[in-house]
C-alpha positions in Angstrom: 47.0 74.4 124.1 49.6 71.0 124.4 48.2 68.4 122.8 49.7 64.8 123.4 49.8 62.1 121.1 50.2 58.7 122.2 51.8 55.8 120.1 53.4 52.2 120.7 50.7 50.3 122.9 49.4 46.6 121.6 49.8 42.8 122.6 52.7 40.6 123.8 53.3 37.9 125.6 54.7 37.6 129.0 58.5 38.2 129.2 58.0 40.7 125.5 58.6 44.4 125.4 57.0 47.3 123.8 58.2 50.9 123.8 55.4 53.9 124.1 56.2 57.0 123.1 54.3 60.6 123.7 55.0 63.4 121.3 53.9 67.1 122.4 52.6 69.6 120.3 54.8 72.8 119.8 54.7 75.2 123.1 56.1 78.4 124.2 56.1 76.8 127.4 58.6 74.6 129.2 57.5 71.1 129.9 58.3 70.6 133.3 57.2 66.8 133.6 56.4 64.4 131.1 55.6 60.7 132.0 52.9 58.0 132.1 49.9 56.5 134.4 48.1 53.8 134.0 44.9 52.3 135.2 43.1 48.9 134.9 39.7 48.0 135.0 38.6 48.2 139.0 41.9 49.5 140.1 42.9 52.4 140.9 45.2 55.0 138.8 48.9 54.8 139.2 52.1 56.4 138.4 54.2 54.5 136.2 57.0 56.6 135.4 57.6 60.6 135.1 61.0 62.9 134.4 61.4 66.4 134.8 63.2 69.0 133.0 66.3 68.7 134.5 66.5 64.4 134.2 65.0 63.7 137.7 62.7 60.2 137.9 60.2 58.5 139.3 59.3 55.1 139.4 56.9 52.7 140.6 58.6 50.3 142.4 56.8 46.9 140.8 58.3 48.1 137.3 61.9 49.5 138.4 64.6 47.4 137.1 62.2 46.5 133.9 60.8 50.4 132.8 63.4 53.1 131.7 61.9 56.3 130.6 63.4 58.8 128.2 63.0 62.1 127.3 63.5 64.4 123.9 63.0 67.7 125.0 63.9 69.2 121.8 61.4 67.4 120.3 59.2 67.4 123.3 58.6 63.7 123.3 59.0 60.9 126.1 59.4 57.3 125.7 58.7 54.4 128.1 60.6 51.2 127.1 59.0 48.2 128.8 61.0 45.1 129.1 60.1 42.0 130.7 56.5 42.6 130.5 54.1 41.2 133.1 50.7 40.4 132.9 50.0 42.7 135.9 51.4 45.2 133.9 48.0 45.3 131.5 46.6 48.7 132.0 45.3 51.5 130.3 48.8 54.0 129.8 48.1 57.4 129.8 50.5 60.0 128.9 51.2 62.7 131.2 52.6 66.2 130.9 52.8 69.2 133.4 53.4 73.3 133.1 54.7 75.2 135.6 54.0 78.7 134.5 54.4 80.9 137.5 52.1 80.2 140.4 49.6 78.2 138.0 50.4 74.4 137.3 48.6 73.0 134.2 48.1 69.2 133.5 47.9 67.6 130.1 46.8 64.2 129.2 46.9 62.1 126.0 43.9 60.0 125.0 45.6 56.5 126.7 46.6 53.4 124.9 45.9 49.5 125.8 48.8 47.5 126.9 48.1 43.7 127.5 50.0 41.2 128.8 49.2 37.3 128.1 50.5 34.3 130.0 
């Protein structure tokens, strides 16, 4: 069972940075995606940022240019570094983390950690 632990959320100001970071547990299993969503309060969930095994990304386009994701996969950890932080950009980030394992896809999610923004 992949467990996800989530670290690095908290509060900046406007124009700050933060840097999250999602360590798996140990698997037999290749991680084929790792990444983050987020969600605030009467909106509705959203892909932030994800990278496959093989380096491929995905961005939302409000945070490109700002949000570079990374990934460890020898130590099976991702890391979002947010710059230039909004306050549109509070949310609720959720790690993310998908196996491939033959015809059966299974999706993994970490408990989510606050990110405000002031003004």
């Amino acid at each position: 069972q992949l467990q996800l632990v989530e670290s690095g959320g908290g509060l900046v100001q406007a124009g700050g940075s933060l840097r999250l970071s999602c360590e798996a547990s140990k698997s037999i299993f290749s991680i084929n995606v790792m990444g983050w969503y987020r969600q605030a309060p009467g909106k509705q969930r959203e892909l932030v940022a994800t990278m496959t095994t093989d380096d491929s990304t995905n961005y939302l386009d409000s945070v490109k240019g700002r949000f570079t994701i990374s990934r460890d996969n020898a130590k099976n950890t991702a890391y979002l570094q947010m710059n230039n932080l909004k306050p549109e950009d509070t949310s609720v980030y959720s790690c993310y983390a998908a196996i491939v394992n033959g015809r059966r896809k299974y999706d993994y999610w970490g408990q989510g950690t606050q990110v405000t923004v002031s003004s």
